[in-house]
N, C-alpha and C positions, 0 to 999 in steps of 0.2 A: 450762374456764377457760383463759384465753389467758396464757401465761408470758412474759414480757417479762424483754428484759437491763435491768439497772439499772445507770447510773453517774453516780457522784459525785467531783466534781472538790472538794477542798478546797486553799483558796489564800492564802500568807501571804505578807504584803507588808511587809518591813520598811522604815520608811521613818525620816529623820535630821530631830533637831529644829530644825537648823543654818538658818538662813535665807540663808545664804553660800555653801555649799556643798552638795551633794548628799555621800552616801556613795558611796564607787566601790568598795566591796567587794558579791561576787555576789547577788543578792536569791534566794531560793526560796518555791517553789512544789511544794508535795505533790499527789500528782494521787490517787486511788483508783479503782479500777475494781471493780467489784461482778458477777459471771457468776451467773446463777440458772439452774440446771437446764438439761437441754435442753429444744427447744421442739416441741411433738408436737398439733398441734389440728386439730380442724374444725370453722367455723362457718357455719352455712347462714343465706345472705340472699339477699333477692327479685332479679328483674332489675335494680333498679338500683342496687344496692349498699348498702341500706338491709337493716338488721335483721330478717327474716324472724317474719311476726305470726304463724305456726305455723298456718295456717289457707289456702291455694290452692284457688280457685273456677273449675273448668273451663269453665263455661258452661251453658248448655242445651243441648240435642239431643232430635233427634226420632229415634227409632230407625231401626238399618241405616243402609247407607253407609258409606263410607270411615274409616278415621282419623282424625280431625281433632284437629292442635298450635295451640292455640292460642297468638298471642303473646306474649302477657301470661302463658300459664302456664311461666317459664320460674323457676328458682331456679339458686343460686350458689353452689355448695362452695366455702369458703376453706378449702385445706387449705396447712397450714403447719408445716415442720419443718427442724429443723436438725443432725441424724444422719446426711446424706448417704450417706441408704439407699433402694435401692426400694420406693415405697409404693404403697396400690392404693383406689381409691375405691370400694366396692360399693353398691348401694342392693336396699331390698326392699320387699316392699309385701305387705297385706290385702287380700283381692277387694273389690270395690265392691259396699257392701251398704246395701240401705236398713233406718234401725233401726226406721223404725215397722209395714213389713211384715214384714220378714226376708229379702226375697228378693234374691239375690246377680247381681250378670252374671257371666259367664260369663268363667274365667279369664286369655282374652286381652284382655279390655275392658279394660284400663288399662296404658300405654303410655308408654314413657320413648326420648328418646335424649340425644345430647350435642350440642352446638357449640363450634366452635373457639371459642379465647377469645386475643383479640389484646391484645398489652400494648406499650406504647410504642417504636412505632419498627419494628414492626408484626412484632415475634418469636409465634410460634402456640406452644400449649403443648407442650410439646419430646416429652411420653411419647407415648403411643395410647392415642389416645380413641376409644369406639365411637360413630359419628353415625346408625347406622344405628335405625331403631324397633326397638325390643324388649318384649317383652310382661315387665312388673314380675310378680315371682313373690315366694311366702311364703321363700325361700331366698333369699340375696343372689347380684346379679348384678354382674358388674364393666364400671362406665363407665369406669376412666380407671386407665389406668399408667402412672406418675409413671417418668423415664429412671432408667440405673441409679444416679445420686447423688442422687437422691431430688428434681431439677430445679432444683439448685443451680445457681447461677450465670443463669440465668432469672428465678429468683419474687424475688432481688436482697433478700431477707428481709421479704417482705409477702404470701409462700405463692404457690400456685397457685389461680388460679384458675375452677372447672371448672362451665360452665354446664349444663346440665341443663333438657332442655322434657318437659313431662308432656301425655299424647292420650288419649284415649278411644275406643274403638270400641263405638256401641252395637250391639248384637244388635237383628235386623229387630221382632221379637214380645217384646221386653223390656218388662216393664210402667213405667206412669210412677211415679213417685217421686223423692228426693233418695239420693243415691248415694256413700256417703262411705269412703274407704279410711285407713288409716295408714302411712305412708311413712317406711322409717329409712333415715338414712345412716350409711355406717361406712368409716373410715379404718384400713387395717392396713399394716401392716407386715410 
């Protein structure tokens, strides 16, 4: 759940019956500000900023060969906080496994790295980010270190945010099937 500041401005306006004259004594205005909690989130959406359907189709492939990032496989941490503290983005994953045989590839077949992520006026995200391929393991692995204020004065209060492309590498002699893993993201502190 996304925590959002709330504020409410309430405004009194004393005004004179007189049609000749205005009042010339001060008029006020009460203001209220309302602070909720601090703000500590992460919401994963697709490459173009739309709300992520929970579901990424890397493509077909014929096995062996290289790598391959698709473009379209790419998603988008919005991570978002306001405790100007070090944060860290991890991601983890389930081998690719088909469910109607069982049979799994092989624990480097599924593949993540990061891209810069440009924000107006062409600031890159201030931590370190790893862009390099890394093979997604059942342990969490760290894509992205947020600077030491947690990338304050950067994300301007609309988070960071941290793209993510997903690869596959099939094995030469891997049977055919549909190949499906689970993928979590996690924001710590």
């Amino acid at each position: 759940m996304i925590k959002k500041i709330a504020v409410t401005i309430v405004m009194m306006v004393m005004m004179t019956m007189s049609l000749w004259a205005a009042s010339s004594g001060p008029q006020n205005v009460n203001v209220a500000v309302t602070v909720v909690g601090s703000v500590f989130s992460l919401d994963i959406q697709d490459s173009s900023g739309f709300p992520w359907s929970g579901q990424l189709n890397l493509g077909t492939f014929e096995p062996g060969g290289e790598a391959s990032f698709p473009p379209d496989a790419v998603l988008v941490a919005a991570c978002k906080t306001n405790r100007l503290t070090q944060w860290e983005l991890q991601v983890q994953g389930t081998s690719l496994t088909d469910e109607t045989s069982g049979l799994s590839m092989a624990e480097d077949s599924l593949q993540i790295r990061g891209y810069d992520s440009l924000r107006t006026g062409g600031d890159k995200l201030p931590g370190s980010l790893v862009t390099v391929p890394r093979n997604l393991k059942m342990e969490p692995i760290t894509m992205y270190t947020s600077n030491s204020e947690g990338d304050a004065g950067f994300n301007r209060g609309y988070g960071s945010y941290v793209p993510v492309g997903f690869g596959v590498k099939v094995p030469p002699a891997q049977m055919p099937g549909t190949y499906l893993s689970r993928v979590t993201f996690i924001m710590t502190e």
